[in-house]
C-alpha positions as CSV (number, residue, x, y, z in Angstrom):
1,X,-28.8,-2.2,-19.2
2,X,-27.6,-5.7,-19.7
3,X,-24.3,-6.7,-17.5
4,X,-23.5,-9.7,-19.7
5,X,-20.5,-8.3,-21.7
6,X,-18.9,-6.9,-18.4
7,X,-19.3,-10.5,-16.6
8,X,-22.3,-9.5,-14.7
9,X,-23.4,-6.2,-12.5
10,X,-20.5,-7.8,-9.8
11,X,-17.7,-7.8,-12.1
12,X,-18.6,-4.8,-13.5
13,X,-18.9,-3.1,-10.1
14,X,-15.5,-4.8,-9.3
15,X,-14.0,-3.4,-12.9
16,X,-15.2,0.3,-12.2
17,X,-14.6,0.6,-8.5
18,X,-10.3,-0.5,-9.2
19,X,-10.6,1.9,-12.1
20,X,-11.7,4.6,-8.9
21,X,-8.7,3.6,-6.5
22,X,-6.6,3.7,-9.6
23,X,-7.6,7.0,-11.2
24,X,-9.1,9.2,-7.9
25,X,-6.6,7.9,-5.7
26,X,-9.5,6.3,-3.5
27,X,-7.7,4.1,-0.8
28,X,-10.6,2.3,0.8
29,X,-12.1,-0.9,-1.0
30,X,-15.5,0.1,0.8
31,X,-15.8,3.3,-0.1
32,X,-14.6,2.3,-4.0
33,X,-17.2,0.3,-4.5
34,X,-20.5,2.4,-3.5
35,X,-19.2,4.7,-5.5
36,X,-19.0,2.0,-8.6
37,X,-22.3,0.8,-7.8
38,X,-23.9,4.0,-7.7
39,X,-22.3,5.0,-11.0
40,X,-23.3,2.0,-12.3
41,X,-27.0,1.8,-11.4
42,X,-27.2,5.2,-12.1
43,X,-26.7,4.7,-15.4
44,X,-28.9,2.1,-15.8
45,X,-31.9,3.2,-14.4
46,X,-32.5,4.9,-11.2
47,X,-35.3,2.8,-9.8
48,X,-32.5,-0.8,-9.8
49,X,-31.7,-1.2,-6.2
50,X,-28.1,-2.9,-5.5
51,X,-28.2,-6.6,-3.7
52,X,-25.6,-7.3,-1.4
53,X,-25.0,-10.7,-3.6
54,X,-23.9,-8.0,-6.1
55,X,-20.8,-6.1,-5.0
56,X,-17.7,-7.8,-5.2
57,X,-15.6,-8.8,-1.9
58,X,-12.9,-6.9,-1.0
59,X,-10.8,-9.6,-2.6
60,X,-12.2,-9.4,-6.0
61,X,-11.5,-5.8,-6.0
62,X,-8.1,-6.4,-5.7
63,X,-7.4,-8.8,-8.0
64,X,-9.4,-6.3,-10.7
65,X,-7.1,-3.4,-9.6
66,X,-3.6,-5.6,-9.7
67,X,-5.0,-6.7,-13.1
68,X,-5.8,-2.6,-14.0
69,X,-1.8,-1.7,-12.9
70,X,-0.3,-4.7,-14.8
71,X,-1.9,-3.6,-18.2
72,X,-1.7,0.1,-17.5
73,X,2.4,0.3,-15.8
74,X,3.4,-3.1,-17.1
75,X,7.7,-3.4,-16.4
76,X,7.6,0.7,-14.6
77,X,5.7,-1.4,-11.7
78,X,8.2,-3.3,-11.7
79,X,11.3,-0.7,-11.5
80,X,9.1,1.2,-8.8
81,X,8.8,-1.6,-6.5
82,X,12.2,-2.2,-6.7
83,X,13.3,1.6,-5.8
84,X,10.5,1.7,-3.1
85,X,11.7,-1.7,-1.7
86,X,15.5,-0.3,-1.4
87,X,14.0,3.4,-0.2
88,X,11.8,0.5,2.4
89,X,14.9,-0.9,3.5
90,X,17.5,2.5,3.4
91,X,14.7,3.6,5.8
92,X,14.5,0.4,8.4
93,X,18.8,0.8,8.9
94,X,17.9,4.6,10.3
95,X,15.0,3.2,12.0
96,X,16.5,-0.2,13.3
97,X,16.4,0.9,16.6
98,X,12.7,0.4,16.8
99,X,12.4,-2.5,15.3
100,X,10.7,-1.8,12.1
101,X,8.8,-4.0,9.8
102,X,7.6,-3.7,6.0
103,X,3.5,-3.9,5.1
104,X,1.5,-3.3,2.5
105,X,1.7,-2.9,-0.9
106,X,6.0,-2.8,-1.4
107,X,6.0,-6.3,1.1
108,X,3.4,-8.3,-1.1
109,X,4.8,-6.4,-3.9
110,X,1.2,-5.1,-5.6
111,X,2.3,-1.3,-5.6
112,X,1.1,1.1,-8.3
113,X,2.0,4.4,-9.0
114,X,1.2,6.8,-5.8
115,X,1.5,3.9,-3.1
116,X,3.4,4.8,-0.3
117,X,5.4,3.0,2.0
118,X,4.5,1.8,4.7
119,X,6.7,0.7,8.2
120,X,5.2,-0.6,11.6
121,X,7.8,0.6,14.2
122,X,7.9,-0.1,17.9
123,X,8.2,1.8,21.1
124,X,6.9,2.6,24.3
125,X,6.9,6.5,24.0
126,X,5.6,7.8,19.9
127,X,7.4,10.6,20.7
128,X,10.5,8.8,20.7
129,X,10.0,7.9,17.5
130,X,9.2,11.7,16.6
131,X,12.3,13.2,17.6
132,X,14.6,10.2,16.2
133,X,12.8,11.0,12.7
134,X,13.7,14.4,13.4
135,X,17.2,14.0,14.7
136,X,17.7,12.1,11.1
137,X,16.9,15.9,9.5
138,X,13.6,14.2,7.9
139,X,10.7,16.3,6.8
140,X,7.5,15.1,8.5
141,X,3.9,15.7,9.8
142,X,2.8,14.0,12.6
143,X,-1.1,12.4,12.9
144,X,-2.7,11.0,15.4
145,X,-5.6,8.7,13.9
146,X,-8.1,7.0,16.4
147,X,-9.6,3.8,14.9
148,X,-12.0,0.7,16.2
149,X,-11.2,-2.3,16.8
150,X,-13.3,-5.5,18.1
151,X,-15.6,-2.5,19.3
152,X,-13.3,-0.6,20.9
153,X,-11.5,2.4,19.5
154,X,-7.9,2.8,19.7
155,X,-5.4,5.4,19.0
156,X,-2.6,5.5,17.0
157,X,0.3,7.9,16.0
158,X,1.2,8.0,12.2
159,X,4.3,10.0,11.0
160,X,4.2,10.6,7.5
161,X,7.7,11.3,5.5
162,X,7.5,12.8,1.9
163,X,9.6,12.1,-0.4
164,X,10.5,10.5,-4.0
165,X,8.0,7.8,-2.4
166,X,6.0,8.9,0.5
167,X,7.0,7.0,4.2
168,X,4.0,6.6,6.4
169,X,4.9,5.4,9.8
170,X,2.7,3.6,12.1
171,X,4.0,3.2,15.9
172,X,2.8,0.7,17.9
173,X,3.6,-0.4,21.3
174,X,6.8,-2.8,21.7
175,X,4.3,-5.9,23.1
176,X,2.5,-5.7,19.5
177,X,5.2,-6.6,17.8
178,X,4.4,-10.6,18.8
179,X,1.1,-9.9,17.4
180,X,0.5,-10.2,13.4
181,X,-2.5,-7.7,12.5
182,X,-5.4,-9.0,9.9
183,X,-5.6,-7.9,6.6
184,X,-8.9,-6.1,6.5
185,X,-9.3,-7.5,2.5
186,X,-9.3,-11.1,3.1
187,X,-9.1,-11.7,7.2
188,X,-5.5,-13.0,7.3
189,X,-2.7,-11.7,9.0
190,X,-0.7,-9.6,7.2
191,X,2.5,-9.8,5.4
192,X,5.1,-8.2,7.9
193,X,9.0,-8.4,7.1
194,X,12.0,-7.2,8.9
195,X,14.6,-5.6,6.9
196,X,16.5,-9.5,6.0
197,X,13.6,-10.6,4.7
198,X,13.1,-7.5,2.6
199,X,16.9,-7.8,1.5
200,X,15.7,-11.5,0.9
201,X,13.3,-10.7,-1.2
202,X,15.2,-8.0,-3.4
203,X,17.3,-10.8,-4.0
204,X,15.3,-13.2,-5.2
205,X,13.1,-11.1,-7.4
206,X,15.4,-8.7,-8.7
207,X,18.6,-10.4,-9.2
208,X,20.4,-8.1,-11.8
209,X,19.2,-4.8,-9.9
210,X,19.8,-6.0,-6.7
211,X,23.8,-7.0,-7.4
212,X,23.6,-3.8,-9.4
213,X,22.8,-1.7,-6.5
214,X,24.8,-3.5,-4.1
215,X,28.4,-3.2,-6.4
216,X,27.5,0.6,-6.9
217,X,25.3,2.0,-3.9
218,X,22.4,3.3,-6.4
219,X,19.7,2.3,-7.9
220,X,19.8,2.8,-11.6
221,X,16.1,2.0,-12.1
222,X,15.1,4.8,-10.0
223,X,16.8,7.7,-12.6
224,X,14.5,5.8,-14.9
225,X,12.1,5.8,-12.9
226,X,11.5,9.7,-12.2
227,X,12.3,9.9,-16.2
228,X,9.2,8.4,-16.8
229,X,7.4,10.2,-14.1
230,X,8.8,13.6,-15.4
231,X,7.1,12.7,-19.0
């Protein structure tokens, strides 16, 4: 099979494995992208072995995927990540007391539909944060995922909140809060904001809906939003 009118065997690997994450709600860039090269080569013949020149980085996944949402959700991306970044920043005032910061997809603002939000809070004891999530009358399930880092593993407690848009919290200790984790697409520390910046940003990039939910205490766009998700 010729690759030339999909850009190449990378860019088609690229095309097929956002097309994965988009449709089979795969999370991990790694994992998306065997699958889109086994597809692939599948197809084309099962003796054609897959060079590591030919899978796309992390990176170029992402870009393909942000490009997939765009043409697929157009403006409903845009009224979701408003109502997830006001849910983001309801949730950070019942959390403040742990100092909680915004990652992820509804902080750089590349969300599509299923993403979740996602807070780093702070404290010495996870189960502190446990029963103040239940004291607010929150439904939640509580994880506890082990993970390694720079060859050592490390364990971490997640509490995950469904709702409307599910809340996954990650609790770290209080001294990691000086420390800016790196993004494991493209090596640099990730995008972290306290709830100002947040408020910051609704205000810069959504103006009318921003002033509309401040005079009125609601976000319109959200009825439209679980409108569209109803159809």
């Amino acid at each position: 099979m010729s690759w030339e009118r999909f850009g190449g065997l990378r860019e088609a690997i690229a095309q097929l494995a956002a097309q994965i994450m988009y449709g089979e709600d795969v999370k991990q860039y790694f994992t998306a992208k065997r699958l889109a090269a086994k597809r692939l080569l599948k197809r084309a013949s099962p003796n054609h072995r897959c060079r590591s020149r030919d899978l796309p980085s992390n990176g170029e996944i992402k870009q393909a995927l942000l490009e997939l949402v765009e043409d697929i959700e157009g403006d409903e991306r845009t009224r979701r990540l408003f109502a997830m970044r006001v849910a983001a920043i309801e949730a950070m005032v019942d959390l403040a007391k742990f100092s909680p910061r915004l990652i992820g997809s509804v902080a750089t603002g590349h969300v599509r539909e299923g993403s979740d939000i996602d807070l780093h809070v702070f404290a010495d004891d996870p189960e502190a944060v446990i029963e103040h999530v239940r004291g607010l009358g929150w439904t939640f399930e509580v994880r506890r995922v082990s993970i390694m880092k720079q060859g050592k593993a490390m364990d971490f407690t997640h509490v995950e909140v469904p709702d409307v848009f599910t809340l996954e919290l990650t609790v770290y200790a209080p001294r990691e809060l000086r420390i800016r984790p790196r993004s494991s697409t493209d090596g640099k520390p990730i995008i972290r904001l306290r709830e100002s910046a947040v408020r910051a940003l609704c205000e810069r990039e959504h103006a009318d809906a921003w002033k509309r939910y401040l005079d009125t205490g609601a976000t319109l766009s959200m009825n439209d939003l679980l409108a569209t998700d109803d159809e």
